[in-house]
MARDO-267090 format. One record per residue (C-alpha): residue number from 1; residue in three letters; chain; x, z, y. Coordinates in nm, 2 decimals, always signed. Each point is the difference from the previous one (the first is absolute). Example, Ala and Ser with C-alpha at 12.3 -4.5 7.8 and 13.67 -1.06 7.14 Angstrom:
KEBA, zado, kenu, lodo, u, w, v
KEBA, 1, ALA, A, +1.23, +0.78, -0.45
KEBA, 2, SER, A, +0.14, -0.07, +0.34
//
This chain:
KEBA, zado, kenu, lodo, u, w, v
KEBA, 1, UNK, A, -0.84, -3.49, +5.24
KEBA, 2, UNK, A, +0.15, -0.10, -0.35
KEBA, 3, UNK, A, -0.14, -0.35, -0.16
KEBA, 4, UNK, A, -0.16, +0.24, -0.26
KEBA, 5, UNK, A, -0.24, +0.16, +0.22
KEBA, 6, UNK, A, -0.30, -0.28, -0.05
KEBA, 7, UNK, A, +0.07, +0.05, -0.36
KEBA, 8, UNK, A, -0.10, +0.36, +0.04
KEBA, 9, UNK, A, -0.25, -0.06, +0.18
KEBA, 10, UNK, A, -0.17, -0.20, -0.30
KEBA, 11, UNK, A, +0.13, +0.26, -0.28
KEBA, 12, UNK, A, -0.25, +0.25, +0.24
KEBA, 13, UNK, A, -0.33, -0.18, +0.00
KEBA, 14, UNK, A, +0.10, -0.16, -0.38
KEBA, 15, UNK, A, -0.19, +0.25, -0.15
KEBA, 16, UNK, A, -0.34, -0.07, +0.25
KEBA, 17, UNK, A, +0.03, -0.35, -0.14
KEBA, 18, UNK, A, +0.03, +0.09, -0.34
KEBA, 19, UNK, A, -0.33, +0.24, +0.04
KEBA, 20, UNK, A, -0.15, -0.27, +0.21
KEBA, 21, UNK, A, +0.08, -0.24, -0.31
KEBA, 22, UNK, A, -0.19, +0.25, -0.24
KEBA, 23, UNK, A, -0.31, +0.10, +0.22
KEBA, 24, UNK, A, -0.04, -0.30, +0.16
KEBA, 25, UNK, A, -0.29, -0.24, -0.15
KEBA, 26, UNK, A, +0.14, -0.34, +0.05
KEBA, 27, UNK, A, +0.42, -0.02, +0.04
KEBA, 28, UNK, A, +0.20, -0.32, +0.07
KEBA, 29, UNK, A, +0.37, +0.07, -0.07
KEBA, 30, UNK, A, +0.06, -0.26, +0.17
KEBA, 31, UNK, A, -0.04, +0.09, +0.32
KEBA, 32, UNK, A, +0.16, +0.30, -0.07
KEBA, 33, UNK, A, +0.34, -0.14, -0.06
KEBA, 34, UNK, A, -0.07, -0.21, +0.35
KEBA, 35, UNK, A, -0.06, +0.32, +0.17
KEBA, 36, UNK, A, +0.29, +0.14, -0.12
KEBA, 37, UNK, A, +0.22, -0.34, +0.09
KEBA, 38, UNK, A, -0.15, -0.02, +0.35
KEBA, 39, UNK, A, +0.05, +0.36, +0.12
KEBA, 40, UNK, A, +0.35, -0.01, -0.14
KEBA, 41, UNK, A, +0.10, -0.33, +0.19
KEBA, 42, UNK, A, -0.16, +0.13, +0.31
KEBA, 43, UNK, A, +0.19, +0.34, -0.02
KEBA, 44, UNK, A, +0.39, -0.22, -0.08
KEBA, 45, UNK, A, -0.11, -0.23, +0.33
KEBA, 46, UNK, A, +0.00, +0.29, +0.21
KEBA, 47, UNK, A, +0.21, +0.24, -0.13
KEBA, 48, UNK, A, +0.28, -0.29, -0.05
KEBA, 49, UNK, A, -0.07, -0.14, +0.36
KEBA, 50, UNK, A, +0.10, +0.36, +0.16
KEBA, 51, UNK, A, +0.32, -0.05, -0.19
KEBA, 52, UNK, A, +0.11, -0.36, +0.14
KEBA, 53, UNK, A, -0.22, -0.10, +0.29
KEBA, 54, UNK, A, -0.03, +0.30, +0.24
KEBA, 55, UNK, A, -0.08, -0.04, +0.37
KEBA, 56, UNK, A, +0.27, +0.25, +0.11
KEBA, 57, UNK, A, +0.14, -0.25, +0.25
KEBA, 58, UNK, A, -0.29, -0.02, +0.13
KEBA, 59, UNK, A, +0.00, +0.33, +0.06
KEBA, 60, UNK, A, -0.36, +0.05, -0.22
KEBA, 61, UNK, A, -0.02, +0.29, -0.23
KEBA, 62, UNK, A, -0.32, -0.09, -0.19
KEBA, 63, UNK, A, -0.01, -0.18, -0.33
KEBA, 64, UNK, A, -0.15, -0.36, +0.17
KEBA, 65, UNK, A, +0.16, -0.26, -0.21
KEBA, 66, UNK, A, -0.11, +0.14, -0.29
KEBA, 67, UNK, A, -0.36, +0.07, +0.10
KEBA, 68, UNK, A, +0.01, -0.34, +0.11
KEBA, 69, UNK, A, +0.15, -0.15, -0.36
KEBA, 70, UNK, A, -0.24, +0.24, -0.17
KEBA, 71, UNK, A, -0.29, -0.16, +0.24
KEBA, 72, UNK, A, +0.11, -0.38, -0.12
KEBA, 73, UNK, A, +0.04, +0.10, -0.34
KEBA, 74, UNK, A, -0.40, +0.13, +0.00
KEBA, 75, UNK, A, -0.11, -0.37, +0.21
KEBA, 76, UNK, A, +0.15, -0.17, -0.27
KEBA, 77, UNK, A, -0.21, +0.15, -0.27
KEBA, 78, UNK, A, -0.33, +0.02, +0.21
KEBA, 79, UNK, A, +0.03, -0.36, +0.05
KEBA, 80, UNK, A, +0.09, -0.11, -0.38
KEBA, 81, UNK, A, -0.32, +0.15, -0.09
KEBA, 82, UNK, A, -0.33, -0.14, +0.01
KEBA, 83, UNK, A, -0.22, +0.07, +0.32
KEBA, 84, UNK, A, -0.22, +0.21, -0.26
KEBA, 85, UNK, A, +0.32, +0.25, -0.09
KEBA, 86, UNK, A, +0.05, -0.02, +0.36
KEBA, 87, UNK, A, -0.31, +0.17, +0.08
KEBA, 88, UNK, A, +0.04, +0.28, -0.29
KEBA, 89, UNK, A, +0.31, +0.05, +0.13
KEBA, 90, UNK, A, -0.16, +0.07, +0.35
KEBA, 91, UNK, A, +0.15, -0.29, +0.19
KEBA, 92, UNK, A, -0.28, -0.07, +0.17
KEBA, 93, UNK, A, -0.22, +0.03, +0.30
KEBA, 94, UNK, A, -0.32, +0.08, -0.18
KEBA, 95, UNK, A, -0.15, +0.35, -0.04
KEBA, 96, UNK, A, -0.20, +0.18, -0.24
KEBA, 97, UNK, A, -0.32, +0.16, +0.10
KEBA, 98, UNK, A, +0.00, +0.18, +0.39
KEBA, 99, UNK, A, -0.12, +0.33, -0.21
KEBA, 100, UNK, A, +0.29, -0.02, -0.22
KEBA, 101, UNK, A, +0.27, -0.12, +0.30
KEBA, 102, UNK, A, -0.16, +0.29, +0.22
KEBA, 103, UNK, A, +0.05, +0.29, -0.33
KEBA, 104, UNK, A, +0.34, -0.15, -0.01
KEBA, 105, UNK, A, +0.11, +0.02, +0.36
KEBA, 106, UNK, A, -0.17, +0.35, +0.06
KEBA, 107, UNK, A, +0.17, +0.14, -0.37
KEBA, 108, UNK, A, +0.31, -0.12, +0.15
KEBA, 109, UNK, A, -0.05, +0.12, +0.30
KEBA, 110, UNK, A, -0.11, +0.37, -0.11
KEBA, 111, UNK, A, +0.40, -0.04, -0.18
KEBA, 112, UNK, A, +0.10, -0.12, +0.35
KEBA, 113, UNK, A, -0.11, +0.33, +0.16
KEBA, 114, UNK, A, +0.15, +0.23, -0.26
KEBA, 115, UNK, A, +0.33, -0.17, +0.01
KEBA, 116, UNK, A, +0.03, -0.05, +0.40
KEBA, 117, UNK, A, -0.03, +0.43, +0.01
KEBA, 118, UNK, A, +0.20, +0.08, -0.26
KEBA, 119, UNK, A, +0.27, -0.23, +0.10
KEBA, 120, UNK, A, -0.07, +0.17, +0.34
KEBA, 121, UNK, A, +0.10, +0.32, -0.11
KEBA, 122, UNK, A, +0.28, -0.09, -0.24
KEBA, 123, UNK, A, +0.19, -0.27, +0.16
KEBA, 124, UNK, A, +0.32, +0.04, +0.18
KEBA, 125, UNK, A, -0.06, -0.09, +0.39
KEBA, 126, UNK, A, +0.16, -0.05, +0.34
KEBA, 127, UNK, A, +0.20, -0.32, -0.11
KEBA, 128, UNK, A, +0.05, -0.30, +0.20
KEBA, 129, UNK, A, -0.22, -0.36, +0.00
KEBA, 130, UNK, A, +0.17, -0.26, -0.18
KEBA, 131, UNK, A, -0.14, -0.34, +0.06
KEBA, 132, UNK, A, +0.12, -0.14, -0.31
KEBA, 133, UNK, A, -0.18, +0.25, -0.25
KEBA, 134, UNK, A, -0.32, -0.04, +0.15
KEBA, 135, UNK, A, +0.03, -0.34, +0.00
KEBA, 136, UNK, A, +0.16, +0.00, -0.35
KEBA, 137, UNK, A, -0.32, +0.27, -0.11
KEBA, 138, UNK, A, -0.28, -0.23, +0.16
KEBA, 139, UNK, A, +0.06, -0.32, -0.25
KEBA, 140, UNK, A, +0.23, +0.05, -0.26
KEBA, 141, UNK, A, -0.07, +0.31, -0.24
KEBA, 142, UNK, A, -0.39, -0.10, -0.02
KEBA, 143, UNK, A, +0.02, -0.38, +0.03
KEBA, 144, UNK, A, +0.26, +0.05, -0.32
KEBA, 145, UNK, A, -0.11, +0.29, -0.20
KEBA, 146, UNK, A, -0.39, -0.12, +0.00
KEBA, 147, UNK, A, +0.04, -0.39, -0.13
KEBA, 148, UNK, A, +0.27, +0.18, -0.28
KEBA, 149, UNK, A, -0.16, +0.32, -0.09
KEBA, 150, UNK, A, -0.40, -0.05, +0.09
KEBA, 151, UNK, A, +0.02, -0.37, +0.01
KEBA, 152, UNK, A, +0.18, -0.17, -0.30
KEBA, 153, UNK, A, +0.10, +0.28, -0.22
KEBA, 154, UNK, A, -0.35, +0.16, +0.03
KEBA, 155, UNK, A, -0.12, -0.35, -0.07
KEBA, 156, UNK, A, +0.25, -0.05, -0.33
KEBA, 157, UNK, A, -0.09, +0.41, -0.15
KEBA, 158, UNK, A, -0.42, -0.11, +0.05
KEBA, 159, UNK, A, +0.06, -0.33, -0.20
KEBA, 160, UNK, A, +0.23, +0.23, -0.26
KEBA, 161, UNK, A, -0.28, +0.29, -0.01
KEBA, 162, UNK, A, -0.36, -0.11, +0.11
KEBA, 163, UNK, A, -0.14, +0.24, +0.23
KEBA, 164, UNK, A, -0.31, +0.21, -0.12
KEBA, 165, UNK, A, -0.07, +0.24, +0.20
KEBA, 166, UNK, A, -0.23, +0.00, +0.29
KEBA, 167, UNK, A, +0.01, +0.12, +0.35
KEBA, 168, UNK, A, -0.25, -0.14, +0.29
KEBA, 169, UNK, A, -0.05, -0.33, -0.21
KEBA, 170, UNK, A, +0.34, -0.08, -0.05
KEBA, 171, UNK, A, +0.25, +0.04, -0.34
KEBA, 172, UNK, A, +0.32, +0.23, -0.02
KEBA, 173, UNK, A, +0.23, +0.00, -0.26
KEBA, 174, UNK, A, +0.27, +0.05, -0.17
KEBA, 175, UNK, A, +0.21, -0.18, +0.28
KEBA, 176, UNK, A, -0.14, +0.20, +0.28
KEBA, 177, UNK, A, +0.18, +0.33, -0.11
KEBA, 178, UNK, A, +0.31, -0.16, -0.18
KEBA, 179, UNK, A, +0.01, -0.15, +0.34
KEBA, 180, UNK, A, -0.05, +0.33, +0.23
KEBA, 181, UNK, A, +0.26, +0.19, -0.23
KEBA, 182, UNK, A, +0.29, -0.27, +0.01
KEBA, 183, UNK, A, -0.03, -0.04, +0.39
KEBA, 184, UNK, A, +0.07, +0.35, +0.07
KEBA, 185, UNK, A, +0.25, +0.04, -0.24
KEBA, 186, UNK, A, +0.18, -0.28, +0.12
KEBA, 187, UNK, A, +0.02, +0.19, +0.33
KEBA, 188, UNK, A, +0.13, +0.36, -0.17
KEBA, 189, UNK, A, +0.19, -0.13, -0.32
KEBA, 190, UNK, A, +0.35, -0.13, +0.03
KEBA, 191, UNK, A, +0.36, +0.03, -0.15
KEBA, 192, UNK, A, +0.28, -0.01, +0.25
KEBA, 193, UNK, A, +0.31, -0.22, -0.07
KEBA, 194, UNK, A, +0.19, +0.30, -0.15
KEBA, 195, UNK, A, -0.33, +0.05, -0.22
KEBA, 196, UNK, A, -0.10, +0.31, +0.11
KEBA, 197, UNK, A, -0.42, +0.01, -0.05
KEBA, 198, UNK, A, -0.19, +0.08, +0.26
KEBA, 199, UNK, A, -0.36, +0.11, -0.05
KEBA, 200, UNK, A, -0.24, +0.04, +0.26
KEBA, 201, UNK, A, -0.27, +0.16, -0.09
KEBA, 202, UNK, A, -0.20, +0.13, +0.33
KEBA, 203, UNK, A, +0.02, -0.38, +0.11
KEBA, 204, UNK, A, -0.08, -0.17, -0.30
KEBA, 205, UNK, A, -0.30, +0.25, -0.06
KEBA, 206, UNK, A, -0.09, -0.06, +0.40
KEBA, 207, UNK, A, +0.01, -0.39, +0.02
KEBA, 208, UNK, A, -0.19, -0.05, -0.35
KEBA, 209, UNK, A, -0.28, +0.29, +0.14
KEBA, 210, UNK, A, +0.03, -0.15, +0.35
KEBA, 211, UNK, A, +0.12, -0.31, +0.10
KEBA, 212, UNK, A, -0.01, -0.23, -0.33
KEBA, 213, UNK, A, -0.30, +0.16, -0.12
KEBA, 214, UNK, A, -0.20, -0.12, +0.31
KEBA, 215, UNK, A, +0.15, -0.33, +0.09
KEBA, 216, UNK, A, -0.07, -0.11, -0.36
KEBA, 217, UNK, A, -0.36, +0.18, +0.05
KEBA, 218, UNK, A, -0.05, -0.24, +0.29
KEBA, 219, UNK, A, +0.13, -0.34, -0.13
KEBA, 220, UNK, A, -0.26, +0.09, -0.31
KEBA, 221, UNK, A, -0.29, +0.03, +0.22
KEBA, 222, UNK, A, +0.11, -0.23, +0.26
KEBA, 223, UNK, A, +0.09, -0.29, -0.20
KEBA, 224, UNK, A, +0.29, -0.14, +0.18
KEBA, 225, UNK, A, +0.36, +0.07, +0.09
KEBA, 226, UNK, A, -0.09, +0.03, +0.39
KEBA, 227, UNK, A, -0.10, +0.32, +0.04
KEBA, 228, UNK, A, +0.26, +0.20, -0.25
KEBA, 229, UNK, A, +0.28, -0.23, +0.22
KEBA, 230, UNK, A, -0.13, +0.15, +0.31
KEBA, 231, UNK, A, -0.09, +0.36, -0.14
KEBA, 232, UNK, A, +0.36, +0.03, -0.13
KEBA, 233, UNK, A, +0.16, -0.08, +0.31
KEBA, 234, UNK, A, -0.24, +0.20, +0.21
KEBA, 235, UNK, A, +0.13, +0.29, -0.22
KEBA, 236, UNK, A, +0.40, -0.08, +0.06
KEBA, 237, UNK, A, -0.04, +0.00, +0.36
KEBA, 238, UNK, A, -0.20, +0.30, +0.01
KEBA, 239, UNK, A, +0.32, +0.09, -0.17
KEBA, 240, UNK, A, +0.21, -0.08, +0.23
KEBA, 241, UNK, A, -0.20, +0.10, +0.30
KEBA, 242, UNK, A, -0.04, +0.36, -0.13
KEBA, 243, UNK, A, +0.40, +0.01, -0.01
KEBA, 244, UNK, A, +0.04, -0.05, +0.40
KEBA, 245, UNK, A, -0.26, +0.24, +0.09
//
């Protein structure tokens, strides 16, 4: 992946913010420009650590170290904030309303369902168990992704552009779709070393419908990192378990 790719990745949802700037009712540029400044460093950490720190002697294949830097780097924010930010950033062990955690789990869930068949029928099978991806599929991608995407930088894009609208009780924003479209393009957007583009477009549209569009459904009405952390994973191994059928 060439060091422009994150920069890309920006240009795409630039003009979401700039609509965002113009509809929303009350904007704070200022947490824009963090938004911007946190995703980017988070993106370097990893990308840079696959270049200088793999774990090839080790005979590992998945990218830990830089889950694990990318994991540090979100600590150190959560915990240079006050406990208040803390909590609207969802690092926390308190829950909204059991009507609004059950709407969330069983709208993620019905997304659940729908992904486990059609990832049934689509996915490539009859490979072999490897302990290390389900071990690296189990923590990392959702103990990562959810503190950066619906933890902190959901938490930065609601202070930028105050949520108005309202669904079971609780406020969406702005944030909530810049937030579901710049996850899955971050998964389907990319420009090799050699700079050639490469556009995925049956992925991106799939993970925003799918995947980021539920997991940021359920931190909403769940009102903590928790359950995103553990829905995420749940879908990676179902990933991974579908291949070895």
């Amino acid at each position: 992946m060439s060091l422009f790719t994150p920069l890309i990745w920006i240009l795409i949802i630039l003009p979401f913010i700039i609509f965002a700037i113009f509809k929303a009712e009350k904007v704070n540029l200022k947490y824009v420009g963090f938004f911007i400044l946190y995703f980017l460093a988070d993106s370097y950490i990893q990308h840079l650590s696959k270049l200088y720190f793999d774990l090839d002697f080790l005979g590992l294949k998945f990218a830990w170290v830089g889950k694990i830097l990318s994991l540090c780097l979100a600590l150190i924010v959560i915990f240079s904030v006050s406990k208040k930010d803390r909590e609207e950033i969802g690092f926390t062990t308190k829950i909204n309303s059991k009507s609004q955690v059950k709407s969330g789990i069983l709208i993620f869930l019905g997304f659940l369902v729908f992904d486990f068949v059609f990832k049934l029928i689509l996915f490539p099978k009859g490979g072999n168990f490897d302990l290390e991806t389900f071990a690296f599929q189990m923590t990392m991608p959702g103990l990562t992704e959810e503190l950066v995407f619906r933890g902190i930088l959901f938490w930065l894009l609601d202070k930028a552009f105050a949520p108005k609208w309202n669904f079971k009780g609780i406020k969406f924003g702005w944030g909530f779709v810049i937030i579901t479209i710049l996850f899955a393009e971050a998964h389907g957007v990319m420009l090799t070393e050699n700079y050639e583009f490469k556009f995925d477009i049956i992925t991106i549209l799939y993970l925003a419908i799918i995947s980021s569009l539920s997991l940021g459904i359920l931190r909403k009405l769940s009102g903590n990192l928790i359950f995103p952390i553990l829905g995420h994973n749940a879908v990676n191994t179902i990933n991974a378990i579908i291949r070895i059928l």
